[in-house]
C-alpha positions in Angstrom: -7.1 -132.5 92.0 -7.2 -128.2 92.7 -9.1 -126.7 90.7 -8.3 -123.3 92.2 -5.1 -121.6 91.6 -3.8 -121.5 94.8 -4.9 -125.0 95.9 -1.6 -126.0 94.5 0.1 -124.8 97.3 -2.3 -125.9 100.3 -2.2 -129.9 98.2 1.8 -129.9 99.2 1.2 -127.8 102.6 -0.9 -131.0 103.1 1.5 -134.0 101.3 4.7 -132.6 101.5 4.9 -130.0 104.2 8.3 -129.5 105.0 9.5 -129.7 101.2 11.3 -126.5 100.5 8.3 -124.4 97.7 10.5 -120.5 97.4 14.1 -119.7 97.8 15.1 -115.9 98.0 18.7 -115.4 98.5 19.8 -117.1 101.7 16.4 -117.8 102.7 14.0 -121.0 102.3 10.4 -121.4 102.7 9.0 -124.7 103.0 4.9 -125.5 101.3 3.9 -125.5 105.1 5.4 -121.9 105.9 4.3 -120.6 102.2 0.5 -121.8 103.3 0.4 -120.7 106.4 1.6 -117.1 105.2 -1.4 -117.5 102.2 -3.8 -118.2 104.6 -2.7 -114.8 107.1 -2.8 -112.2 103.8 -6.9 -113.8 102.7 -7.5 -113.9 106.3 -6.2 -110.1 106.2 -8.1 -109.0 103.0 -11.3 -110.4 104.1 -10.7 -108.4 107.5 -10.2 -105.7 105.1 -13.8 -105.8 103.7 -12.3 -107.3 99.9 -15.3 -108.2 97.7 -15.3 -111.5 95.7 -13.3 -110.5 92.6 -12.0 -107.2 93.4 -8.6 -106.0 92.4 -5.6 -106.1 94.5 -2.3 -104.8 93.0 1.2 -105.5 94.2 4.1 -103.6 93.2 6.7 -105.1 94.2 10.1 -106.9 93.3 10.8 -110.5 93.9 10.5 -111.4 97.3 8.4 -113.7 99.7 5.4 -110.7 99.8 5.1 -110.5 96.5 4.2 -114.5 95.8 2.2 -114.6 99.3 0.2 -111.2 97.4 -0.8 -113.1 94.6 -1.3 -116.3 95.9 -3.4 -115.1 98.9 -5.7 -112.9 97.2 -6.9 -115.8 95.0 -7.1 -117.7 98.4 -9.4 -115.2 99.5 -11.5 -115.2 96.6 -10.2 -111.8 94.4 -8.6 -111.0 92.0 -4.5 -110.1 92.0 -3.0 -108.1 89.7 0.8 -108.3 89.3 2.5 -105.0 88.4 6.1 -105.0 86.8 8.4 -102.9 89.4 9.9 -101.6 86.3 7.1 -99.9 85.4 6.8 -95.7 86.3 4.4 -93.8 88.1 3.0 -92.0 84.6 2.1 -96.3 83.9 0.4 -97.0 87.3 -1.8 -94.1 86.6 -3.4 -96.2 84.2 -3.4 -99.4 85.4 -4.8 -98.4 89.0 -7.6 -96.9 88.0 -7.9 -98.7 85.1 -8.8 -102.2 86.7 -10.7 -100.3 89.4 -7.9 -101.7 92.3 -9.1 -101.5 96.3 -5.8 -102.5 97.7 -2.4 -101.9 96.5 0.7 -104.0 98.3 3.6 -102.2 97.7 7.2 -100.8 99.8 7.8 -97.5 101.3 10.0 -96.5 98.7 7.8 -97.2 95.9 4.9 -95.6 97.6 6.7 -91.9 98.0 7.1 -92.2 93.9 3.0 -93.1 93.9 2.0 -90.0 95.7 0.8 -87.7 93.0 -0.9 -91.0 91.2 -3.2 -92.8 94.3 -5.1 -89.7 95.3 -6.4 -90.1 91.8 -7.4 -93.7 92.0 -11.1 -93.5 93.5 -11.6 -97.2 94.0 -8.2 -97.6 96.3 -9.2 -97.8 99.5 -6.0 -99.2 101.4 -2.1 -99.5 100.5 -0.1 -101.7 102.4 3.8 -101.6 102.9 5.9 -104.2 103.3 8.0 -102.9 106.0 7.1 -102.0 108.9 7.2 -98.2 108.9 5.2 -95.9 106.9 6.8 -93.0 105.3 6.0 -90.2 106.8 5.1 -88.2 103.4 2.8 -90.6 102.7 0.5 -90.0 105.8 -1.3 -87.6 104.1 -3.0 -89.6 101.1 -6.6 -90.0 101.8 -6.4 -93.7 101.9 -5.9 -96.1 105.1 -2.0 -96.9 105.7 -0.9 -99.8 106.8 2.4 -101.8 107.8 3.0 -105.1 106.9 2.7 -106.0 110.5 -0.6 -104.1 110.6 -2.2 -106.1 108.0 -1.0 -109.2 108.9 -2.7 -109.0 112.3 -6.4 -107.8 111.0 -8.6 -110.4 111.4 -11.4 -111.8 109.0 -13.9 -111.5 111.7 -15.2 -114.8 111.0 -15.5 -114.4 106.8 -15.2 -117.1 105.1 -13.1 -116.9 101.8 -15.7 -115.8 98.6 -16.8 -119.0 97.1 -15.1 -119.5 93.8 -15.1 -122.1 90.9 -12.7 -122.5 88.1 -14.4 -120.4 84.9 -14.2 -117.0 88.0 -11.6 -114.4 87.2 -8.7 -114.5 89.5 -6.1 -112.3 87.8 -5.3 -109.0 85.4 -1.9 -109.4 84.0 -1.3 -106.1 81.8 0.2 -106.5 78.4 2.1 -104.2 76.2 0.6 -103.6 72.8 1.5 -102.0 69.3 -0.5 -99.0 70.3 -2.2 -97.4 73.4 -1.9 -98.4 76.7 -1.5 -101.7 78.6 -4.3 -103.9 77.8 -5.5 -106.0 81.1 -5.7 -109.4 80.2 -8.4 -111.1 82.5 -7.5 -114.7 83.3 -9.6 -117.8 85.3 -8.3 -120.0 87.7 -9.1 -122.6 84.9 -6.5 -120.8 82.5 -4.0 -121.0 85.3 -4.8 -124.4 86.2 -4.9 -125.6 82.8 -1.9 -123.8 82.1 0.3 -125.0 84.8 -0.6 -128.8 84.2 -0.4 -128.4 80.4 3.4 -127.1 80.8 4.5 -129.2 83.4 3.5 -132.5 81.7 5.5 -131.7 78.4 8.7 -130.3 80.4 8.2 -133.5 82.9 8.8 -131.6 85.8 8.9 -133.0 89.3 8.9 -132.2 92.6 12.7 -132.8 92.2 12.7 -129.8 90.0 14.2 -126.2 91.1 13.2 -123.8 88.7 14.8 -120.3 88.4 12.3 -117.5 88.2 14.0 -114.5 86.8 11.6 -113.3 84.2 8.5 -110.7 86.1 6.1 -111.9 87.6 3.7 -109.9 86.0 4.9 -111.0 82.5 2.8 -115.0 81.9 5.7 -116.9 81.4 7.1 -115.3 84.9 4.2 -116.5 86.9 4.5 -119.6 85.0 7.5 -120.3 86.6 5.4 -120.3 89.9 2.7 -121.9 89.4 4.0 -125.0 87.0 6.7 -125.2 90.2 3.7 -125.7 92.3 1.6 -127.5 90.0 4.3 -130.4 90.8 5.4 -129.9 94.0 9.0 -128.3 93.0 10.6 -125.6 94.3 11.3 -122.2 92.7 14.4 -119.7 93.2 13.7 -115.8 92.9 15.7 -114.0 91.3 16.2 -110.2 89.7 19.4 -110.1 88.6 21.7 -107.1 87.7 24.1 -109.1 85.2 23.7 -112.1 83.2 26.6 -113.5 85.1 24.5 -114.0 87.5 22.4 -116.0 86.2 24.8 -118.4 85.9 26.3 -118.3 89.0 22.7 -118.9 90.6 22.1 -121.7 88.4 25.7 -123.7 90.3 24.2 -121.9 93.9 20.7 -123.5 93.6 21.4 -126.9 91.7 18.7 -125.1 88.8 17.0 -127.7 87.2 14.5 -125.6 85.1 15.4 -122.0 83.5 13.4 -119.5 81.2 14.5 -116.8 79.8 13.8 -114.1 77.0 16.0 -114.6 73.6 18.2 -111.5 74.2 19.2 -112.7 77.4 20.1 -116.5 76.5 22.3 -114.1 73.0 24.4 -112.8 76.3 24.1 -115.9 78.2 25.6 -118.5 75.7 28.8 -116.6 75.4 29.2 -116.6 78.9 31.2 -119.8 80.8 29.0 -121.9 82.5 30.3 -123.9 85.4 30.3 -128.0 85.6 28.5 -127.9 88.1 25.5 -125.6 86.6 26.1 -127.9 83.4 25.4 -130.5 85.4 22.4 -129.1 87.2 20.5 -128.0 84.4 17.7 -130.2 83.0 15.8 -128.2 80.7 16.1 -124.6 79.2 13.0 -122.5 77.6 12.8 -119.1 75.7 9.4 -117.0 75.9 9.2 -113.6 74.2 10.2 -114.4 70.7 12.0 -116.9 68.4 15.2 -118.2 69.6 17.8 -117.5 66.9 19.0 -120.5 65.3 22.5 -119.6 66.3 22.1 -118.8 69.7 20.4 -122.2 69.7 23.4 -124.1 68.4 25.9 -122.3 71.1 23.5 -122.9 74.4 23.7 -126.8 72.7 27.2 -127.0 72.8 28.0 -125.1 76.1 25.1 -127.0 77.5 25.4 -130.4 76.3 23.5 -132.7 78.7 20.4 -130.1 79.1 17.0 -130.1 77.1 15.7 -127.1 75.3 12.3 -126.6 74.6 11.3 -123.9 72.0 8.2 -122.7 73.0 6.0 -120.2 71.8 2.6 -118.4 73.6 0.7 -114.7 74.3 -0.6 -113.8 77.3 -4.1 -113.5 75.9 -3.7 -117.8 75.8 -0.7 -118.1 78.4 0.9 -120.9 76.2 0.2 -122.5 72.6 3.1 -124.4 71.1 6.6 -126.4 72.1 8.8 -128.0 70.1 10.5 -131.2 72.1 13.6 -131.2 72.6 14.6 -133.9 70.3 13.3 -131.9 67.1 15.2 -129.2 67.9 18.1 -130.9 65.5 15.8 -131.1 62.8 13.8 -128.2 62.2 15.7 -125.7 64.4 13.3 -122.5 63.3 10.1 -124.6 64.4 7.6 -123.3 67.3 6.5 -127.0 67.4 2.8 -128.2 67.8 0.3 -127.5 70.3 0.8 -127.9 73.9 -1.4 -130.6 75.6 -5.0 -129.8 76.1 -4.9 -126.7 73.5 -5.7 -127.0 69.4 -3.7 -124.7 67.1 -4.9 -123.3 63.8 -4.0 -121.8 61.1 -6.8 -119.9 59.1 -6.6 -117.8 56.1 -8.2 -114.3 55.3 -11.1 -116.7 53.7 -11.5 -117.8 57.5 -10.5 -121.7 56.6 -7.7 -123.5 57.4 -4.4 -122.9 55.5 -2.9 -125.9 53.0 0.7 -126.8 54.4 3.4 -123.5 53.4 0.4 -121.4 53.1 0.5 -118.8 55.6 -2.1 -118.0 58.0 -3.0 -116.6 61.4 -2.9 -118.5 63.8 -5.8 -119.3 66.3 -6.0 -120.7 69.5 -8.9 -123.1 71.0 -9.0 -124.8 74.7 -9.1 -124.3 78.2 -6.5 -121.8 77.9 -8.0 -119.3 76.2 -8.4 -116.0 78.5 -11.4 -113.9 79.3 -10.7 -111.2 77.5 -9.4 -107.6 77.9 -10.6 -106.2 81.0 -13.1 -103.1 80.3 -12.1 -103.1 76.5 -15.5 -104.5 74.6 -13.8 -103.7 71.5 -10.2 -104.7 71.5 -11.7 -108.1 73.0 -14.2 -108.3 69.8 -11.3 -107.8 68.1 -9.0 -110.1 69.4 -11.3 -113.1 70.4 -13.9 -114.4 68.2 -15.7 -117.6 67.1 -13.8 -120.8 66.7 -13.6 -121.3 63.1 -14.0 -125.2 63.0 -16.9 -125.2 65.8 -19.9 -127.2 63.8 -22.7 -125.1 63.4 -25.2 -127.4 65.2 -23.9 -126.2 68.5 -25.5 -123.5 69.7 -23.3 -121.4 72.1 -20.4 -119.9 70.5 -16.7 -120.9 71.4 -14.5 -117.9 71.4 -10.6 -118.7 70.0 -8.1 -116.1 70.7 -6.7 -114.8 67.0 -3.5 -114.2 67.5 -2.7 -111.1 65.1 1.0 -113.5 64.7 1.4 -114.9 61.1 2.4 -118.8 60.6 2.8 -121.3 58.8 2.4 -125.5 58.9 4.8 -128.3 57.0 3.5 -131.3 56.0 4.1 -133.3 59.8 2.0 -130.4 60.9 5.1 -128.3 63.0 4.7 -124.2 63.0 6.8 -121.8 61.8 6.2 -118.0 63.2 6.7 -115.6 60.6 5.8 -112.2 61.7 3.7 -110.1 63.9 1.0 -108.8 61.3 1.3 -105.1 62.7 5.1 -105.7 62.4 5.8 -106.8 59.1 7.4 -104.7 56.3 5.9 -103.1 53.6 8.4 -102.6 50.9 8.6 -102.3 47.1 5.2 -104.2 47.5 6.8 -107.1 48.8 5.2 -108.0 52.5 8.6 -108.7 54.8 9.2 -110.7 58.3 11.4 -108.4 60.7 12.2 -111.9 62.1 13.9 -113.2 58.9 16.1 -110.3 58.5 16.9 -110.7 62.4 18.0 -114.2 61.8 20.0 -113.4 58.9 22.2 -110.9 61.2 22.3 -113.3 64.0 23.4 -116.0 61.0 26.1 -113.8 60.6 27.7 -114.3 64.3 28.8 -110.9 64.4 25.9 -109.7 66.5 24.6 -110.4 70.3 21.3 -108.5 69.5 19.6 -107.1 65.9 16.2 -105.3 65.5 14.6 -105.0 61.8 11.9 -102.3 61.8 10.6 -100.6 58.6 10.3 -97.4 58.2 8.9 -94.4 55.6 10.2 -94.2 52.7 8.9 -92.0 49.2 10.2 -94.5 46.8 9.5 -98.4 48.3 6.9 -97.2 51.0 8.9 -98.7 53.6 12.5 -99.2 54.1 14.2 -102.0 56.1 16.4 -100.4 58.7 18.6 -103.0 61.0 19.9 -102.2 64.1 22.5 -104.3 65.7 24.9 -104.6 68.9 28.3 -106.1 68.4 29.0 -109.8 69.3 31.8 -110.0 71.7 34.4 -111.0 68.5 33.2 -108.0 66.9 33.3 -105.8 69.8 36.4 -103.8 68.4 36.1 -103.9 64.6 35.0 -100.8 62.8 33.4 -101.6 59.9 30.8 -104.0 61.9 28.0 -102.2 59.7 29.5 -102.9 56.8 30.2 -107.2 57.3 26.8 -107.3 58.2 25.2 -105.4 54.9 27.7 -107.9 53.3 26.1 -111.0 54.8 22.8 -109.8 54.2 23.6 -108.8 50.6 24.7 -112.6 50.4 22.0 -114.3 51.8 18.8 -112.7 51.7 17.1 -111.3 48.4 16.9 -107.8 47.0 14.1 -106.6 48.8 14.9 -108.1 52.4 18.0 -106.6 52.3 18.3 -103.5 54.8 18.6 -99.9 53.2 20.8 -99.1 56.0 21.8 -101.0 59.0 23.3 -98.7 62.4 25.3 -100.7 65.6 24.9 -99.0 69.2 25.5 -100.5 72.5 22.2 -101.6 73.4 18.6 -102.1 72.2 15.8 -100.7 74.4 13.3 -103.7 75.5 10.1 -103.4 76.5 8.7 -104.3 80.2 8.6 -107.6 79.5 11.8 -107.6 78.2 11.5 -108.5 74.2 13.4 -105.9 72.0 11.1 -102.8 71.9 10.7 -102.4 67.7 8.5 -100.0 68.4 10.3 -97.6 70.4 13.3 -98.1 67.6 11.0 -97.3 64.8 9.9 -93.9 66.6 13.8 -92.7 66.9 14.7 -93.0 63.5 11.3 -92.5 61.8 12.3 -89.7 59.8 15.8 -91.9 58.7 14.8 -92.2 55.1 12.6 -89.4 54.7 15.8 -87.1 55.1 17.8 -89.2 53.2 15.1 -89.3 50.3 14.6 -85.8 49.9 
């Protein structure tokens, strides 16, 4: 069995070497073409002088360099780091450096936007397009250019790959947080291993399976979708799509058998028609990113009838932690479910024990999944992971958990319920409230495609409860959308959940990795009820 990341891939070069392992548009790439391009970019990288472990970025989109990148610097024996293409130069200038990268794999037309940011990254020592031509502003960095086909015809001059075993780093995947920069999130080829076999078992995938990748790549559940693909065998489309129609319609194209997707985009997508023959098609469904609204739930059910859905819940910092199986999902809709295979879920309390059943709790992670902390960040890793709580004491050497700053709760059967972030929750007339029950309240409501609850300052209650919504496709046109909402909400939740105000726009901004970007919303209207409480 691999032990390695990327042994997944050379195990069906070897078995299955003609079965197809990436689609990209109307091209296919079998295992034995995907392996033989792996083995050209280590073979490169090593000609390139790249130490065990040292950082190579690619910035790219979806496309056939951008998997070979990944997969071939872990081949050779470094360490890849994936780099959203949605991401600006101003955030590369802190990444780069950041993670200390030697070789950045990126296009022409990304490059020209890099100029003023890799002639500040001392550690870069070559940038590779993946075109054949290098712009001709760009031949004045002080780094070494090279074209695709330049790279691709170094040779390792007899190096052998870095010798590697399964507790080595082999990526950096950078991580939005609720303040400061990315954090760099240092995985092992054992988290990825572990990861990848844990998830496939529970979603049963096959080498049958064609899984739709349309989530980044530098995002965990994105390269999940590769490497649980090639865990099994199964094949995997690529995808960055413009409209959620087209999701869809690549879903019938492919014969999709897997999908993942972030809660905002299954709101838009289960609205949408979805062809027999994607109906058909379509095995299993997963959301990442957040809870799945119990209403958005119920729609994808009935447009979807013959199709799975697995609610699943996980942070980057432990890849995944909990699913609830598909059958459950009729019975305690709102449920994250129970711990994935090979990982132990915990709930402790601010007395560092275990919480009773209702009694809320942060929730802790233990296993093979658990990361290696935040890359060059002693302190936000102390922070973050810390001693197992139920580790006897006998044992000498201490098991780190990851503590997942996300609040929870158990029932009796032992199923999780997420209630808030602890940095997100709402202060207000000294009551502690979840953004997330407020959110479900509005999407209860089915007037609504998207809703954001942020709290904001207030003189009299500390914090007031502002919602912000975008209309549901029967509400598009009505006027007084603001005002049925507050209505619901006045009928459902209590006094103190319900919003001071609540605003409807167009759009929510999301972050990188696509959730709804709370705090970008609380920074536009921070002064709201300071103005209005004057």
């Amino acid at each position: 069995m691999p032990d390695l990341i990327h042994q997944f891939i050379a195990r069906s070069a070897q078995t299955s070497p003609v079965a197809p392992a990436v689609l990209i548009k109307d091209q296919c790439f079998t295992y034995a073409q995907l392996q033989d391009q792996v083995d050209t970019m280590a073979n490169a990288l090593l000609g390139l002088g790249i130490g065990p472990g040292e950082r190579v970025a690619v910035y790219l989109p979806k496309q056939l360099e951008t998997v070979v990148g990944l997969f071939g610097t872990a081949a050779a024996g470094a360490c890849f780091v994936p780099i959203n293409p949605l991401l600006k130069p101003r955030q590369l200038a802190h990444i780069l450096p950041h993670c200390n990268v030697r070789v950045l794999l990126t296009s022409a037309t990304r490059l020209e936007s890099l100029l003023s940011v890799v002639g500040a990254c001392p550690d870069l020592h070559t940038i590779i397009v993946v075109e054949d031509d290098i712009p001709q502003t760009a031949r004045d960095i002080p780094k070494r250019l090279l074209s695709y086909r330049e790279f691709c015809g170094l040779s390792s001059g007899g190096r052998l790959p870095h010798r590697r075993i399964d507790t080595d780093m082999t990526a950096i995947l950078y991580t939005s947080g609720s303040t400061g920069n990315p954090k760099g999130v240092v995985l092992s080829h054992r988290n990825m291993v572990a990861g990848a076999r844990s998830v496939a078992s529970y979603l049963q995938n096959t080498p049958h399976d064609r899984i739709l990748a349309v989530l980044p790549l530098s995002f965990d559940a994105g390269l999940s979708q590769l490497t649980t693909a090639f865990a099994v065998g199964a094949s995997v489309v690529l995808m960055d799509y413009l409209l959620p129609r087209d999701v869809i319609r690549a879903v019938e194209r492919y014969g999709v058998t897997g999908l993942a997707a972030v809660p905002p985009l299954w709101n838009q997508l289960k609205d949408l028609e979805w062809p027999a023959a994607a109906v058909q098609s379509l095995r299993y469904i997963t959301n990442t990113g957040g809870a799945m609204p119990v209403p958005t739930t119920r729609a994808l059910q009935r447009a979807l009838p013959h199709t799975q859905i697995f609610l699943m819940y996980g942070l980057t910092e432990s890849f995944r932690s909990t699913y609830l199986p598909p059958e459950q999902v009729n019975v305690r809709p709102e449920s994250m479910g129970k711990a994935i295979p090979n990982a132990e879920i915990l709930v402790i309390n601010e007395l560092g024990r275990e919480c009773a059943p209702h009694e809320p709790g942060e929730l802790v992670h233990r296993g093979a999944l658990v990361s290696l902390g935040y890359w060059n960040d002693p302190e936000k890793t102390a922070e973050r992971f810390k001693p197992c709580p139920v580790q006897p004491p006998e044992i000498p050497n201490t098991e780190l958990a990851v503590w997942s700053g996300d609040q929870v709760m158990k029932d009796e059967e032992g199923y999780l319920y997420f209630i808030s972030r602890k940095d997100e929750m709402i202060k207000t007339s000294g009551y502690r409230v979840s953004p997330t029950e407020v959110e479900e309240c509005a999407y209860a409501s089915e007037l609504v495609t998207a809703a954001a609850a942020v709290g904001l300052p207030h003189a009299a209650l500390g914090q007031a409860i502002l919602l912000i919504v975008t209309p549901g496709a029967d509400a598009a046109s009505r006027d007084n959308l603001e005002e049925s909402v507050m209505a619901h909400c006045r009928r459902e939740l209590p006094n103190f959940m319900v919003p001071a105000a609540i605003l409807a726009r167009s759009a929510l901004p999301h972050n990188q990795n696509g959730k709804i970007d709370r705090r970008a919303l609380a920074e536009e209207y921070q002064g709201l009820f300071q103005v209005a409480s004057a």
